[in-house]
Z-matrix of the N, CA and C atoms (Angstrom, degrees):
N
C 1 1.436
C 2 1.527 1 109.92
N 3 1.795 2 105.02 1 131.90
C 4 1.659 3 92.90 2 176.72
C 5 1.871 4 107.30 3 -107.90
N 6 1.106 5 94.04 4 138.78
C 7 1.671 6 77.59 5 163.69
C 8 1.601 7 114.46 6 -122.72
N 9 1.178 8 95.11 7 62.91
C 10 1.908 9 116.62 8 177.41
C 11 1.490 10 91.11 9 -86.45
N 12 1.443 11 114.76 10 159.21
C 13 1.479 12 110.76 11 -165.18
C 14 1.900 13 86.86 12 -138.86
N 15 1.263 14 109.73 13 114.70
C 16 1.489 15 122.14 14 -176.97
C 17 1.462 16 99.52 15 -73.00
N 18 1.535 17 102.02 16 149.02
C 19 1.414 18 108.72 17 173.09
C 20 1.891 19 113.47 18 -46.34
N 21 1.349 20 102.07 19 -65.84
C 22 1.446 21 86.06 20 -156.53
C 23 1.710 22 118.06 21 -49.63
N 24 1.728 23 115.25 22 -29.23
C 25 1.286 24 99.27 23 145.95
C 26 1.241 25 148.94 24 -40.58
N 27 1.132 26 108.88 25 -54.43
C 28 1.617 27 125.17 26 164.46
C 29 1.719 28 116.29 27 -42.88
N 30 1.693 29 116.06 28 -44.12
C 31 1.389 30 112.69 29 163.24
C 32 0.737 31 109.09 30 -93.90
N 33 1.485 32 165.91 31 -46.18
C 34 1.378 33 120.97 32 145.71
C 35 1.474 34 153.44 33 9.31
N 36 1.030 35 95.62 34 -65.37
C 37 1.774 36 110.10 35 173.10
C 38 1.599 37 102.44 36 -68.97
N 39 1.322 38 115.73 37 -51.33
C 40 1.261 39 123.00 38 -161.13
C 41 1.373 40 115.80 39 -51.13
N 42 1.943 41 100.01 40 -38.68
C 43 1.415 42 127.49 41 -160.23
C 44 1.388 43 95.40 42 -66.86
N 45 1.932 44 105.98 43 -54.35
C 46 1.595 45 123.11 44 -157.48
C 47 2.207 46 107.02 45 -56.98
N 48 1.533 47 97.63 46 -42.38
C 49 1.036 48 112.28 47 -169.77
C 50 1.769 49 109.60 48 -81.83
N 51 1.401 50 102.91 49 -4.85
C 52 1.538 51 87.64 50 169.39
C 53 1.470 52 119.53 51 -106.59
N 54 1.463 53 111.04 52 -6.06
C 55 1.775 54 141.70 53 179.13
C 56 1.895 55 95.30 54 -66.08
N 57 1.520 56 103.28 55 -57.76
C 58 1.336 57 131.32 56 174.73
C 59 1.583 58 109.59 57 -39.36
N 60 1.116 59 112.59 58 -77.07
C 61 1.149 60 133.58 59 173.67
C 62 1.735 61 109.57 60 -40.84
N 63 1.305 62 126.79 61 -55.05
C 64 0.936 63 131.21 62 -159.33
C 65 1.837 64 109.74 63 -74.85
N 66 1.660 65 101.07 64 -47.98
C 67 1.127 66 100.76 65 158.23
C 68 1.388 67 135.64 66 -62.93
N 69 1.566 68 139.99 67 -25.70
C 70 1.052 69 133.44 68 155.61
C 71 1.352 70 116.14 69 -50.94
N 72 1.633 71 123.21 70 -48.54
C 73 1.426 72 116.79 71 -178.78
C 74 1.663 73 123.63 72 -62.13
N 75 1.712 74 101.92 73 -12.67
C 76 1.547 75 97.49 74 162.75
C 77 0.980 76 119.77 75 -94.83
N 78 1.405 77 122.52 76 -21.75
C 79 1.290 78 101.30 77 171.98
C 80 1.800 79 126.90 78 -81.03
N 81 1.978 80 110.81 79 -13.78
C 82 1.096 81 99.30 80 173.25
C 83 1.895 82 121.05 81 -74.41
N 84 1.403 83 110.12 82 0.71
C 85 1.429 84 124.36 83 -135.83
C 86 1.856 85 79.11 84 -108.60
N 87 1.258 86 108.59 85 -51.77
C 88 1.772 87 117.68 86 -156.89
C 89 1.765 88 103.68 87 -109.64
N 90 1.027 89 131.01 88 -25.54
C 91 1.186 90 143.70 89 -166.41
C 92 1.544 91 123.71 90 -103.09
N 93 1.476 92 105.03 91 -51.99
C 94 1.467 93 123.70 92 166.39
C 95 1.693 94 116.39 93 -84.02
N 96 1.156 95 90.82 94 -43.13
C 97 2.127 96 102.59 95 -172.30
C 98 1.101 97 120.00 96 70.21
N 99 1.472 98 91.27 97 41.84
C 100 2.060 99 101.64 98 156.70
C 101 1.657 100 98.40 99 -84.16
N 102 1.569 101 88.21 100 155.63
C 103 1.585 102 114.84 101 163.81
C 104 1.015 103 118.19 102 -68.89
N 105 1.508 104 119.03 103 150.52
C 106 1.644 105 121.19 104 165.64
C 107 1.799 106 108.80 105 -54.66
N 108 1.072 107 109.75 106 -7.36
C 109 1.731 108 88.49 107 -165.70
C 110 1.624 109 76.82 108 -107.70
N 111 1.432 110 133.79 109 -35.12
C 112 1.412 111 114.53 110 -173.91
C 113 1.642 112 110.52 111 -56.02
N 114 1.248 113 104.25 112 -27.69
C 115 1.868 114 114.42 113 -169.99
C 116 1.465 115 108.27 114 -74.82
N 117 1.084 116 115.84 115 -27.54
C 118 1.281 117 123.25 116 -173.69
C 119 1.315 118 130.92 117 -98.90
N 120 1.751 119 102.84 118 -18.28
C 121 1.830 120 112.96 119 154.33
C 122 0.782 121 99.27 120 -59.01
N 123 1.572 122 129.78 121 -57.45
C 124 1.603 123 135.97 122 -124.96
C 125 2.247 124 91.21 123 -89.24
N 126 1.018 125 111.41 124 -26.11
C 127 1.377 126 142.55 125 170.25
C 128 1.869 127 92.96 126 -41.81
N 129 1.256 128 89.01 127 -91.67
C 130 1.868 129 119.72 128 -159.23
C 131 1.547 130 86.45 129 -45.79
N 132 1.801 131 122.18 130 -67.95
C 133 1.500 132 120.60 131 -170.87
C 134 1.319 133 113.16 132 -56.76
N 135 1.420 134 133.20 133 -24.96
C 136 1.643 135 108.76 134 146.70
C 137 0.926 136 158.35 135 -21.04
N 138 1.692 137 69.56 136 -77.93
C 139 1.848 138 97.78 137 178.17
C 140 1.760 139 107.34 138 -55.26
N 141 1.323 140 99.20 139 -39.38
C 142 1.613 141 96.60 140 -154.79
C 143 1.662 142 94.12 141 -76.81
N 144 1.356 143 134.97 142 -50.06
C 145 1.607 144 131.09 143 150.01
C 146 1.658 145 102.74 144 -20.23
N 147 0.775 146 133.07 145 -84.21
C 148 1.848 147 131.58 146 -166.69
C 149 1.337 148 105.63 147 -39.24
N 150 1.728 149 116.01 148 -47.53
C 151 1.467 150 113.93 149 -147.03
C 152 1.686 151 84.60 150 -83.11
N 153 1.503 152 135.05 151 -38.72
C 154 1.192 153 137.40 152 -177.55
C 155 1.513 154 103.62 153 -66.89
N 156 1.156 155 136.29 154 -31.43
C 157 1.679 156 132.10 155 -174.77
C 158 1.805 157 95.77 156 -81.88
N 159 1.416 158 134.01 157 -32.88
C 160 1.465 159 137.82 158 -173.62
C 161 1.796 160 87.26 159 -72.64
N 162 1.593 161 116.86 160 -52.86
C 163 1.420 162 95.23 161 -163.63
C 164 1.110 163 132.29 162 -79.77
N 165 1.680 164 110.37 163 -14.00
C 166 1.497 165 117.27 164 152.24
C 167 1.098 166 127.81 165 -63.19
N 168 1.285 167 119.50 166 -28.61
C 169 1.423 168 104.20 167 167.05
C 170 0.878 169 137.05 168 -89.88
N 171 1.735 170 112.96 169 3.51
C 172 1.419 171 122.37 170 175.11
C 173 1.933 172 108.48 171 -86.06
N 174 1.190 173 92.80 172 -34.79
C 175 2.027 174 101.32 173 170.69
C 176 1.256 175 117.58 174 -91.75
N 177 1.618 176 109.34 175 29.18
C 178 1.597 177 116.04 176 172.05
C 179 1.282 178 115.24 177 -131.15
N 180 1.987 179 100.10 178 25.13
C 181 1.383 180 87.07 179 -154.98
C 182 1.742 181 78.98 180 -129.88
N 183 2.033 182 110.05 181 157.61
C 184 1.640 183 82.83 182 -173.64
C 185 1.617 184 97.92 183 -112.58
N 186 1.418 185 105.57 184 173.23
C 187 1.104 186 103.61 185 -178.89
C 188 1.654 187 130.60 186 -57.52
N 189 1.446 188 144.60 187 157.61
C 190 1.297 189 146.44 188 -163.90
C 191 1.637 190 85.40 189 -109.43
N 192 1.303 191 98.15 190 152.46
C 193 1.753 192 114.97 191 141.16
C 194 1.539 193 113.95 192 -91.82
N 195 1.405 194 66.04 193 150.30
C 196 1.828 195 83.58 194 179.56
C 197 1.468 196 101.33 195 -112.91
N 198 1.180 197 120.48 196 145.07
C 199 1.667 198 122.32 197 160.97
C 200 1.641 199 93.73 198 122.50
């Protein structure tokens, strides 16, 4: 079993999640009536939650053998 992840997957997701993205920010922007700067904290504390949940799980993980 591989779990190598082929490009067109890879743009895919990328594509889906930026379509995603785009539509939530109109609707928090036109729909809800947050501010650009409220959208854009709420933005950064995501991102920075995700990038901290990817790096724990990358330093929780142990090393494989190879061979």
């Amino acid at each position: 079993m591989e779990n190598d992840i082929d490009l067109l997957t890879a743009s895919t997701a990328l594509g889906v999640a930026t379509y995603i993205a785009i539509m939530i920010g109109y609707v928090a922007r036109h729909d809800l009536g947050f501010s650009g700067g409220q959208i854009r904290h709420g933005a950064i504390f995501v991102a920075v939650a995700i990038g901290l949940a990817i790096v724990l799980d990358l330093l929780g993980r142990r090393p494989r053998k190879t061979g």
